[in-house]
N, CA and C atoms as a LAMMPS dump frame, in Angstrom:
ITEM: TIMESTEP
0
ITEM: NUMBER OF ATOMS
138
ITEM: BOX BOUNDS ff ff ff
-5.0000000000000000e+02 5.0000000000000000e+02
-5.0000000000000000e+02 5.0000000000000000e+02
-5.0000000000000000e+02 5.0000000000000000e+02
ITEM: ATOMS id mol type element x y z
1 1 1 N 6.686 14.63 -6.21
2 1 2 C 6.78 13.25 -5.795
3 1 3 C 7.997 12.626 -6.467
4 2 1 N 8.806 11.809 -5.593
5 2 2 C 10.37 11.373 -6.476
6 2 3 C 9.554 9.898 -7.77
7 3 1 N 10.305 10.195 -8.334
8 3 2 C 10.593 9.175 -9.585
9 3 3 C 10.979 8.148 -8.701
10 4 1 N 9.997 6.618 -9.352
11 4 2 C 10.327 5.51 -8.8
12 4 3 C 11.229 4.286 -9.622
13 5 1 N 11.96 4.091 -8.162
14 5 2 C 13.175 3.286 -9.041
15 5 3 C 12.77 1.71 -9.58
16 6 1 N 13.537 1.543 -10.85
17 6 2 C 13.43 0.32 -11.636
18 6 3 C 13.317 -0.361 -10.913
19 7 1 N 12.378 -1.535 -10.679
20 7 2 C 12.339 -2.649 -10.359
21 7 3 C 11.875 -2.478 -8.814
22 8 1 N 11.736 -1.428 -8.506
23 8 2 C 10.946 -1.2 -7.058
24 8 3 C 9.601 -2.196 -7.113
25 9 1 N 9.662 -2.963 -5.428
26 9 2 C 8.312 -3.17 -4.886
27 9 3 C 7.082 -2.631 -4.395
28 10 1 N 6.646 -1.875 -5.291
29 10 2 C 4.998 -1.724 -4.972
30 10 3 C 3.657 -2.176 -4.672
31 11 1 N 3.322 -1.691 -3.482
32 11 2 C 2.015 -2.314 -3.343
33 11 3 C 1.199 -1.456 -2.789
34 12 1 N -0.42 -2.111 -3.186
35 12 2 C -1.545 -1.378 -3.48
36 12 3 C -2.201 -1.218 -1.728
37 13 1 N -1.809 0.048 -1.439
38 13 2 C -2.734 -0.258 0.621
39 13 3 C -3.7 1.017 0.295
40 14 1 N -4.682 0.81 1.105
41 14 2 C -5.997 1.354 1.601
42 14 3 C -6.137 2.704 2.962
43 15 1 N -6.41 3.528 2.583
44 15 2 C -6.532 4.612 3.06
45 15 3 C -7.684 4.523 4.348
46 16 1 N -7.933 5.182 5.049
47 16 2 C -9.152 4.926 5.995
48 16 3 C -10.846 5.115 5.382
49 17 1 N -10.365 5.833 4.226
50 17 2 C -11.581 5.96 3.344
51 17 3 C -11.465 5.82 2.805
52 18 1 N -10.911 4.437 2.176
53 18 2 C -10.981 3.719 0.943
54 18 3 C -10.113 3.874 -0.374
55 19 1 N -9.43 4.967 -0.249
56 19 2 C -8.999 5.404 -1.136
57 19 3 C -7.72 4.704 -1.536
58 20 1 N -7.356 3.859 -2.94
59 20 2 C -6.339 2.94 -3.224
60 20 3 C -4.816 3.829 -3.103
61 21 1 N -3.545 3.801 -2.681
62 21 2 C -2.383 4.382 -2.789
63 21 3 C -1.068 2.978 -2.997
64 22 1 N -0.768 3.843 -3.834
65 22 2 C 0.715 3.033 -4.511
66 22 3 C 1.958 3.126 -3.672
67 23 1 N 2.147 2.086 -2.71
68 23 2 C 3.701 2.831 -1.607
69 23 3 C 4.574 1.938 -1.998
70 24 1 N 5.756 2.095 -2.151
71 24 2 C 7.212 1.154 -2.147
72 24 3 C 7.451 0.852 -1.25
73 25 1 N 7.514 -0.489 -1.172
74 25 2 C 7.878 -1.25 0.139
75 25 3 C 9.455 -1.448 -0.121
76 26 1 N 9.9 -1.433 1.063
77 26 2 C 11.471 -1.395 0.882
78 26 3 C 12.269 -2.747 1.14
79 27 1 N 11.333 -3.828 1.316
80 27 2 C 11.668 -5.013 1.003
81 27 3 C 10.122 -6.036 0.762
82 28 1 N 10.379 -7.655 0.74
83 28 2 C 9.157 -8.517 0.811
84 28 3 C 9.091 -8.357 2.052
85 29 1 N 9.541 -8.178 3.384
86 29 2 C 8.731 -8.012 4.929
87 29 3 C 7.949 -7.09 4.817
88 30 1 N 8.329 -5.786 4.159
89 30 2 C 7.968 -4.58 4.102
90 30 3 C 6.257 -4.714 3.476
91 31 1 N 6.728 -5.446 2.464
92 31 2 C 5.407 -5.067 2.114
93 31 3 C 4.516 -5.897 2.454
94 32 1 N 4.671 -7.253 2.553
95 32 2 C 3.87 -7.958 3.725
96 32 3 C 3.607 -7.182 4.881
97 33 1 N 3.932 -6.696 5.558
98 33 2 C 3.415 -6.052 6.553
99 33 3 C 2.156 -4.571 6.386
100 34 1 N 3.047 -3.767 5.198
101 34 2 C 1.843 -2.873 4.231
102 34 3 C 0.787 -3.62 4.316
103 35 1 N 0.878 -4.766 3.528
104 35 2 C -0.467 -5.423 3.013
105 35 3 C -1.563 -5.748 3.936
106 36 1 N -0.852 -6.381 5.397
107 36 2 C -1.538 -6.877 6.634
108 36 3 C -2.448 -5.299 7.689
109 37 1 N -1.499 -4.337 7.103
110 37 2 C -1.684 -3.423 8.333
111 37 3 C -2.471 -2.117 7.148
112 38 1 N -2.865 -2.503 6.009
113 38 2 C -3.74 -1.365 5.33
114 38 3 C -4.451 -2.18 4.212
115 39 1 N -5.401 -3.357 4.456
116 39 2 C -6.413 -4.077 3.514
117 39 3 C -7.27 -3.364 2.768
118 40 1 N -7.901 -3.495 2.294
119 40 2 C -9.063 -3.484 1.374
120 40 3 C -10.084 -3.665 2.181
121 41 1 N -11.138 -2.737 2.345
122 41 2 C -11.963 -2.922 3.285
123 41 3 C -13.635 -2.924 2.756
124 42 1 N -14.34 -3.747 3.023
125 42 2 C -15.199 -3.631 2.388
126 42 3 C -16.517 -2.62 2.503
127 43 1 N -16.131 -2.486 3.857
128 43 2 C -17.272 -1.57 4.983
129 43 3 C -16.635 -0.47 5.352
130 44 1 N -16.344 0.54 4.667
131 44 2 C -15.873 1.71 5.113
132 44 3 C -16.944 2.459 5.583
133 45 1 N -16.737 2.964 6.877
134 45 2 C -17.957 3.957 7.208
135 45 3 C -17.457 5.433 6.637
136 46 1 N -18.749 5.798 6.389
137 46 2 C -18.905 7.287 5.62
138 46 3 C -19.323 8.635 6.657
């Protein structure tokens, strides 16, 4: 996995099963859009 650069935007999105992942957004649209299009879900079916 590459080494992440100083001062990179990270944010926390949601897997289909819940599972938390760390992605670099490559700008603030970027990750606004991460954020909108992979929430935190409370009801994951199993």
């Amino acid at each position: 996995m590459p080494e992440q650069q100083p001062g990179a935007l990270v944010v926390v999105c949601y897997s289909p099963a819940g599972d938390a992942l760390r992605v670099v957004a490559r700008d603030a649209e970027h990750a606004d859009f991460l954020l909108r299009m992979n929430p935190k879900r409370s009801n994951y079916e199993q």
